[in-house]
C-alpha positions as CSV (number, residue, x, y, z in Angstrom):
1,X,19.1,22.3,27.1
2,X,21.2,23.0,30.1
3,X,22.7,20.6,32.4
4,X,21.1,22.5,35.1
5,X,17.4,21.6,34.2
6,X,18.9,17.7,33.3
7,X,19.9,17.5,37.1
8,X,16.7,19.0,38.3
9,X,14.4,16.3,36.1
10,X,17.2,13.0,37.2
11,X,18.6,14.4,41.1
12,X,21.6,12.4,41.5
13,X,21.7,9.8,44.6
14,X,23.3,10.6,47.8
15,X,26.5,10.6,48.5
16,X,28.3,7.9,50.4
17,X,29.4,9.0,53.9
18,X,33.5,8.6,54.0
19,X,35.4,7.3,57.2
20,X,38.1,9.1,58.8
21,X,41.3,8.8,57.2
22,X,44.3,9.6,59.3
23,X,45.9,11.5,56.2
24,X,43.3,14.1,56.7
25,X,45.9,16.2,54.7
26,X,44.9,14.1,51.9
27,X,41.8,14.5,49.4
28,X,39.7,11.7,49.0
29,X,38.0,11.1,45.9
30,X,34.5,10.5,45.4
31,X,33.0,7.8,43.3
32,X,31.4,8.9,39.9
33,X,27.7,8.8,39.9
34,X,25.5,7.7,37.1
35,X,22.0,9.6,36.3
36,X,19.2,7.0,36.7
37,X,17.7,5.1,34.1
38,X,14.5,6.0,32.7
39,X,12.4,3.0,31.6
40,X,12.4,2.0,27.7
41,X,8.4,2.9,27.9
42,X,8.8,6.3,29.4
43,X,11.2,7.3,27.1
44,X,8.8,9.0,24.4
45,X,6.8,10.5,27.2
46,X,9.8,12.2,29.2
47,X,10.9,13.0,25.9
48,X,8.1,15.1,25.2
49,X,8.0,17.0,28.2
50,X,11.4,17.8,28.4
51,X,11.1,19.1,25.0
52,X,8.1,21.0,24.2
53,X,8.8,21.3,20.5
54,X,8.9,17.9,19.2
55,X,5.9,17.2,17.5
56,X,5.0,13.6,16.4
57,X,2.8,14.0,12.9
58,X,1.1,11.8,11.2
59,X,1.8,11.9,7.2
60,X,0.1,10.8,4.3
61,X,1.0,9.9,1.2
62,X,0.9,8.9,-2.2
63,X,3.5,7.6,-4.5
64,X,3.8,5.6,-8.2
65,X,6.1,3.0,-7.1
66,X,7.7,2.4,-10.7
67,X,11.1,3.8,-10.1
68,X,10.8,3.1,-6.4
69,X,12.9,-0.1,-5.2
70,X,10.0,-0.7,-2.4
71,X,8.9,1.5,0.6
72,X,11.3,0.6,3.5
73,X,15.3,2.4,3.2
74,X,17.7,0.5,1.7
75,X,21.5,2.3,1.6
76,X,21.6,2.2,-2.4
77,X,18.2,2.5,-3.7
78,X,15.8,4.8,-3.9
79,X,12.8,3.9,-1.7
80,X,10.0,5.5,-0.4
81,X,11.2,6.3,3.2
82,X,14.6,7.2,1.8
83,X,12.8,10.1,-0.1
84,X,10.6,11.2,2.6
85,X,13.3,11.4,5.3
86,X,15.6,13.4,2.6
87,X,13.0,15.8,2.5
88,X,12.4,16.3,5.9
89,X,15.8,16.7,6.8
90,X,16.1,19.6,4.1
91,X,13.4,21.3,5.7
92,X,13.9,20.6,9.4
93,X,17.9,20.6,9.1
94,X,18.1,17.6,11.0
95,X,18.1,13.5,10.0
96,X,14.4,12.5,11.7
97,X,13.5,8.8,10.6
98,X,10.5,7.6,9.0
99,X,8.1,5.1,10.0
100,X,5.9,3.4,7.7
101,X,1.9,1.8,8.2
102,X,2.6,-0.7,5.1
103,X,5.6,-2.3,3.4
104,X,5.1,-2.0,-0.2
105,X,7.6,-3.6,-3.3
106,X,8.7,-2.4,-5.8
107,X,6.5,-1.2,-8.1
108,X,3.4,-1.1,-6.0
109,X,1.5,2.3,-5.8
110,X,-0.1,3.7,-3.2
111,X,-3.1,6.6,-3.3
112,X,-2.7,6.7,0.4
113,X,0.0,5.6,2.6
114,X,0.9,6.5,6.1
115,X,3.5,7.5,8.0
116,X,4.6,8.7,11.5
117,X,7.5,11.4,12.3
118,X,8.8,13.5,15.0
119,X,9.9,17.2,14.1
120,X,11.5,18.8,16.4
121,X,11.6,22.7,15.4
122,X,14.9,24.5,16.0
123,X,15.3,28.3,15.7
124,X,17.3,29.2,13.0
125,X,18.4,33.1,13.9
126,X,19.4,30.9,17.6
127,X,20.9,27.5,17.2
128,X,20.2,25.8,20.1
129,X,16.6,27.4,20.9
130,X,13.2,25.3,20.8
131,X,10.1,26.6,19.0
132,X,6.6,25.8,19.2
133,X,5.7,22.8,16.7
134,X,4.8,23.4,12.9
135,X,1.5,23.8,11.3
136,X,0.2,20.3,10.2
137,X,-0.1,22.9,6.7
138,X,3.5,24.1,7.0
139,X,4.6,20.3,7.0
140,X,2.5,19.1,4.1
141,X,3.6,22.2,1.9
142,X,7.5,22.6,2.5
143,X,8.2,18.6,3.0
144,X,6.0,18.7,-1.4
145,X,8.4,21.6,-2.2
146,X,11.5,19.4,-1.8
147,X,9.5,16.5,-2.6
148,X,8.9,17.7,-6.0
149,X,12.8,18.6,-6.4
150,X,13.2,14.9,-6.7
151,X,11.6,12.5,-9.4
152,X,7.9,14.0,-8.6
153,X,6.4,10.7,-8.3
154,X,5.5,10.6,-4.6
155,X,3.2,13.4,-2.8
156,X,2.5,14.5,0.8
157,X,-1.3,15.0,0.8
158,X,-2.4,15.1,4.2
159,X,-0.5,15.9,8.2
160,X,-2.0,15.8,10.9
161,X,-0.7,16.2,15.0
162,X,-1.2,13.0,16.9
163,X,0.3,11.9,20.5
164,X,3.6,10.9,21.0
165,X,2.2,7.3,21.2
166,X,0.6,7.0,18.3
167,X,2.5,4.8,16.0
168,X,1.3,4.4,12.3
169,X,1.5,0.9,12.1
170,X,0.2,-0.7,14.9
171,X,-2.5,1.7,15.5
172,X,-4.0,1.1,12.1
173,X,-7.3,-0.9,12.0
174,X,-7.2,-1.7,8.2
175,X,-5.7,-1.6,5.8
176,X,-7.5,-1.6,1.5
177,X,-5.8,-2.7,-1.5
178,X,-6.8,-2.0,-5.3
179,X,-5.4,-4.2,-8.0
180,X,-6.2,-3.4,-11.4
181,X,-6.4,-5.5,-14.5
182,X,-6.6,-4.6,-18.1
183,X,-8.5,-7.7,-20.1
184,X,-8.2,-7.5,-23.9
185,X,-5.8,-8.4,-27.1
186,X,-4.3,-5.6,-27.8
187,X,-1.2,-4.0,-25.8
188,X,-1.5,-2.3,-23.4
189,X,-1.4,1.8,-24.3
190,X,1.7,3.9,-23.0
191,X,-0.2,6.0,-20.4
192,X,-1.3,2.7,-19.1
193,X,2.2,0.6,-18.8
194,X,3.2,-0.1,-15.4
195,X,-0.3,0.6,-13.8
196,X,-2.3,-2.4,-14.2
197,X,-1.6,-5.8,-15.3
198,X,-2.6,-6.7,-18.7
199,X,-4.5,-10.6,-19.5
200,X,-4.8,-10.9,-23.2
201,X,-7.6,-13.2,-22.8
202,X,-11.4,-12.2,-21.8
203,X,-12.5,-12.9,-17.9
204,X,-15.5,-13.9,-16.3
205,X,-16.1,-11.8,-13.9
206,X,-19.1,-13.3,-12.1
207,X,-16.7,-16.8,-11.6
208,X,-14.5,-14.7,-10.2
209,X,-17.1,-13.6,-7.5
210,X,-17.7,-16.6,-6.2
211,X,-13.9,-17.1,-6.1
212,X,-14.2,-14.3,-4.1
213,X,-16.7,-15.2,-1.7
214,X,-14.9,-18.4,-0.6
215,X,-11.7,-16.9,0.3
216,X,-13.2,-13.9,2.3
217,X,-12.9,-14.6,6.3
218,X,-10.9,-15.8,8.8
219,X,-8.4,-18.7,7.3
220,X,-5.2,-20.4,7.3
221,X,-3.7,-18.5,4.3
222,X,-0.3,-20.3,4.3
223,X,-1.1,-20.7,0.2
224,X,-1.1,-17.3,0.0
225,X,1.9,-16.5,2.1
226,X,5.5,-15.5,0.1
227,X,8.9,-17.0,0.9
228,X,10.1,-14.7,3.3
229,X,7.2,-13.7,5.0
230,X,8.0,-12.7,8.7
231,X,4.5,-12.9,10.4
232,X,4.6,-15.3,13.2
233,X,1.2,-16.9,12.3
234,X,-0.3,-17.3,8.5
235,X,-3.8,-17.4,10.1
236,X,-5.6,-13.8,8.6
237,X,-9.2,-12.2,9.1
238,X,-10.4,-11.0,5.1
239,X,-12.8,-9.0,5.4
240,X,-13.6,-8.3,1.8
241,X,-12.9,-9.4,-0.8
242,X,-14.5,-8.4,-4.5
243,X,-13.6,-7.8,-7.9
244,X,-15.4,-5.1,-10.2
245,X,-15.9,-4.1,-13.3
246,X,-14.8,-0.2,-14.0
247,X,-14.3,2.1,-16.5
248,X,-10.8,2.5,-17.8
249,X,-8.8,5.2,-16.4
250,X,-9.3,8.3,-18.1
251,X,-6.8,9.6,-19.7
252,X,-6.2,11.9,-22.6
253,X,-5.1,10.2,-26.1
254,X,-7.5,12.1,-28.3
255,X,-10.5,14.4,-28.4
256,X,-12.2,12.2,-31.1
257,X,-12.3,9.0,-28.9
258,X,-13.3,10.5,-25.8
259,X,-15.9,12.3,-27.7
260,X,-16.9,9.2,-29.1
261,X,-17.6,7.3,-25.7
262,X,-18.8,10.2,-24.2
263,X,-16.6,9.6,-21.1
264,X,-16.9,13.5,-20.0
265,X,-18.9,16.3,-20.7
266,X,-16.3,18.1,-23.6
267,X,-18.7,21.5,-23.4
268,X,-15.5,23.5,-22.1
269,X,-13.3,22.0,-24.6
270,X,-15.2,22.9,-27.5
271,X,-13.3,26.3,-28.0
272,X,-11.1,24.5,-30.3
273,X,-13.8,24.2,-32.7
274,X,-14.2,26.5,-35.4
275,X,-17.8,27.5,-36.3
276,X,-18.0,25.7,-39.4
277,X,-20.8,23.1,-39.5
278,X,-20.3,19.7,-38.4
279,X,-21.1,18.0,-42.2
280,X,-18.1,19.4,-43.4
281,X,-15.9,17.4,-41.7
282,X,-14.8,14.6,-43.2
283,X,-13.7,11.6,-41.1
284,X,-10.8,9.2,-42.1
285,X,-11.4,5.8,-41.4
286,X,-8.0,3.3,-40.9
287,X,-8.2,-0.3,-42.5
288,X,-10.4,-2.1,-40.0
289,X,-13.2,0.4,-40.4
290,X,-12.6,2.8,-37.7
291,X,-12.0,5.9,-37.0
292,X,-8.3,7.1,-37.7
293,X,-6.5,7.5,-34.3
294,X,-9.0,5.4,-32.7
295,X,-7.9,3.3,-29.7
296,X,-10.2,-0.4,-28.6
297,X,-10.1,0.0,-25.0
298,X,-9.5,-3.0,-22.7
299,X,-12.0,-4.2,-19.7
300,X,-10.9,-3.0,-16.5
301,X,-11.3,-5.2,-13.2
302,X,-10.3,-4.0,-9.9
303,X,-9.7,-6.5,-7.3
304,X,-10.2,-4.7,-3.6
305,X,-9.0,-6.6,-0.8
306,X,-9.7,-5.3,3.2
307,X,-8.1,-6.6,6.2
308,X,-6.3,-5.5,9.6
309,X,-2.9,-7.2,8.0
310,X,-2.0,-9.0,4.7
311,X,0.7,-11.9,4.8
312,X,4.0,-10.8,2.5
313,X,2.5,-10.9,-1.7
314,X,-0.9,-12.4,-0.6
315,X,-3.0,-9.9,-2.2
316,X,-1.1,-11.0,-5.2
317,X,-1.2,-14.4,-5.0
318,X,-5.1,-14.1,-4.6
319,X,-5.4,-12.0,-7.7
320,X,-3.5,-14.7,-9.2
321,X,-6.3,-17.2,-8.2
322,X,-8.4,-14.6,-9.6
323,X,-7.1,-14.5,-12.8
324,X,-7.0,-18.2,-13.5
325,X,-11.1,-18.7,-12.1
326,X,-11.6,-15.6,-14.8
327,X,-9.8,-18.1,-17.9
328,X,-11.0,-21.1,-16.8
329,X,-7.4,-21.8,-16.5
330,X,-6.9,-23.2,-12.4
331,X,-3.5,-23.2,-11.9
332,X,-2.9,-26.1,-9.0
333,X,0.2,-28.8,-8.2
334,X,0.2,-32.1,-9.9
335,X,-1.1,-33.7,-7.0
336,X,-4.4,-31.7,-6.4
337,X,-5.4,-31.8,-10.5
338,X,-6.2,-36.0,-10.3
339,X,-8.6,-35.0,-7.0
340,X,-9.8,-31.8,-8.7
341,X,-10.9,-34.3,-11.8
342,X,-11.8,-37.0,-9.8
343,X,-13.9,-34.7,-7.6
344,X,-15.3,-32.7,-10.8
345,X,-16.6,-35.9,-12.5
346,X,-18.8,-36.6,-9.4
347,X,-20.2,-32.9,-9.1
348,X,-21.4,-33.2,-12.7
349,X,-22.3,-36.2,-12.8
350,X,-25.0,-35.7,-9.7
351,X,-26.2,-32.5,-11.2
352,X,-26.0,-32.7,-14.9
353,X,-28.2,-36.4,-15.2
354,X,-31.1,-34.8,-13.1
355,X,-31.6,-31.6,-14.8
356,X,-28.8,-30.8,-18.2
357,X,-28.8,-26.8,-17.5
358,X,-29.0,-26.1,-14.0
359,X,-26.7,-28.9,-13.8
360,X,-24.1,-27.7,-15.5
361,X,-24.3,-24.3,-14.2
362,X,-24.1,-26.3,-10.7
363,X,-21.3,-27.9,-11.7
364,X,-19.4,-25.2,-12.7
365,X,-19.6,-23.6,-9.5
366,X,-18.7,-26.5,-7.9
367,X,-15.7,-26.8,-10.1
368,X,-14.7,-23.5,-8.8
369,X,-15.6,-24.0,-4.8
370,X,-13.8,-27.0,-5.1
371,X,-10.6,-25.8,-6.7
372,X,-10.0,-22.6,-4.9
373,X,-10.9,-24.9,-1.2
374,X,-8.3,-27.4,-2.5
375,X,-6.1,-24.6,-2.8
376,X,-6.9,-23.0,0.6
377,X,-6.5,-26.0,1.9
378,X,-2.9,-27.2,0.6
379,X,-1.4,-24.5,2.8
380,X,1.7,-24.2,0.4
381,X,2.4,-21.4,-1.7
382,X,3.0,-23.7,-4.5
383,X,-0.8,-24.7,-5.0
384,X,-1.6,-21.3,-6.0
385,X,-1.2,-19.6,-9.0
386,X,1.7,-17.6,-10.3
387,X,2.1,-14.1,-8.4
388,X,0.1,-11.6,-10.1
389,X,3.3,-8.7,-11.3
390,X,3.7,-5.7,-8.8
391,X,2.6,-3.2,-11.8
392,X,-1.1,-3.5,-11.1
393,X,-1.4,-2.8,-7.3
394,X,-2.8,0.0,-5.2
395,X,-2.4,0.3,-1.5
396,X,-5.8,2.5,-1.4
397,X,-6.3,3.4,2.3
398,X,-5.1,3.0,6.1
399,X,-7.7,3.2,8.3
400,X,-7.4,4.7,12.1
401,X,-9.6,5.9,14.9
402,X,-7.8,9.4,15.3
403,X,-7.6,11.2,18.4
């Protein structure tokens, strides 16, 4: 941009009137004058107009955060902003940073994060020259094409214009997480390692539910807040909170055992089949009486959690409560188990004399309200369980009211 145009948009101040020198002989120099200031605030919005090519765009995106070391930039890791920005600046030309709705660690996943970025489009045949901005379409397909160039494990799959105000993460209204767990003996199969955390032993799912209920909304949730966490307050607003039982994720081990559960309709598949009748084949059966090849499948859970904001790992530190209501297996300090018994005795006590079934079931759910209170109410991270591992969650959604 010429300096001409600058000078029209800031006119410099007037000049100061000189007194008479009696060297008139003599040049006087003038003081230097600064161009105003414009206001921190105004500085997006003057920005805009005196460019009419930078675009702001909102981005989102999915990633397996395996072999990412987290989302924010870090000089000598690979992250998930650190990829993003590479690939805008191969297509733009230009270093444009990236800003993030949610921090995730390592090893989370997201199906849909998002992100905020201003593109400025420079003409390449005349260095120098400003274009209209990009198709939203232009942005999502050439930012995938370097994308893809990298490790292929992080995706552009939506753009969209917004205003030059719009900022990803404090506009956002909520924010949904999935955390997935795999419940069964065996080990966890290959296509499944590093996507969902795996409990050897069986969990009860409808203990966990009433877990559930009594963390859902508005509490102090300083049990459930991380060293390290920089929010100013630990108070939080969760607005759901549920576990569910799911199918497995489908993937693709074997014909037999997906025929077998009937997971899909296999009609377009069957072109592998030769026409011979079905009683010919003969099926091989391993030692412990199934089928050869076959697989035992684990229980999945998924744990969804909804809020504005989440404290740093408290999604996982809740799915660690989860876990140990699911084994029967409360995880609290020292100091809260001799009131937890204390406490427990009572409840069962009352309930079980009066009426033996009811009253145990009673019981039990007070064993469960009571433990998961007493945790609420420590307000130390050390009264709740072990974090559950990274592996097993899913930021699932941002939520905005778009323009």
């Amino acid at each position: 941009m010429s300096d001409e145009r600058e000078e029209d948009r800031h006119p410099s101040p007037p000049k100061r009137q000189l007194s008479p020198s009696p060297d008139t002989t003599r040049p006087t120099k003038l003081p230097k004058s600064e161009p105003p200031r414009v206001p921190a605030e105004q500085s997006e919005a003057a920005m805009g107009q005196r460019n009419p090519g930078l675009q702001r765009y909102l981005v989102a995106v999915e990633y397996i955060g395996t072999r990412f070391s987290g989302s924010q930039k870090q000089p000598t890791c690979r992250t998930v902003v650190g990829a993003l920005e590479e690939a805008f600046q191969k297509f733009i030309g230009q270093p444009v940073p990236v800003h993030c709705s949610s921090r995730t660690d390592a090893g989370v996943h997201a199906l849909s994060n998002v992100c905020h970025v201003d593109v400025e489009r420079i003409s390449k045949r005349k260095p120098g020259e400003v274009l209209l901005p990009h198709d939203p379409g232009v942005v999502r397909r050439a930012v995938n094409h370097f994308l893809q160039k990298n490790e292929g494990d992080i995706m552009v799959t939506d753009v969209r214009c917004v205003p030059p105000d719009f900022h990803a993460r404090f506009k956002a209204l909520e924010r949904t997480y999935h955390y997935q767990i795999l419940s069964g003996p065996e080990p966890l199969s290959a296509f499944e390692k590093d996507r969902a955390w795996h409990v050897p032993e069986d969990l009860d799912i409808e203990a966990m539910k009433r877990a559930c209920s009594i963390l859902v909304g508005h509490h102090d949730f300083s049990s459930f807040r991380a060293a390290g966490c920089q929010a100013n307050s630990p108070m939080r607003t969760l607005d759901e909170l549920a576990v569910t039982e799911m199918l497995p994720a489908l993937y693709f081990p074997s014909i037999m055992e997906r025929s077998s559960k009937k997971l899909l309709d296999l009609d377009a598949c069957r072109s592998f089949s030769t026409s011979s009748d079905a009683s010919d084949v003969k099926t091989v059966k391993s030692e412990n009486g199934q089928e050869f090849g076959h697989r035992p499948r684990h229980r999945c859970f998924v744990v969804t959690a909804r809020a504005r904001s989440f404290l740093y790992h408290q999604v996982r530190l809740m799915v660690g409560v989860l876990k140990s209501v699911g084994i029967g297996d409360l995880t609290v300090s020292d100091g809260l188990i001799y009131l937890l018994l204390f406490s427990l005795y009572q409840v069962a006590l009352m309930h079980v004399v009066s009426c033996p079934i009811s009253g145990i079931i009673r019981a039990y759910i007070g064993i469960i309200k009571f433990a998961v209170e007493m945790i609420l109410d420590a307000k130390t991270v050390t009264a709740a369980s072990p974090t559950a591992p990274a592996c097993g969650l899913y930021l699932g959604n941002v939520k905005y009211d778009l323009p």
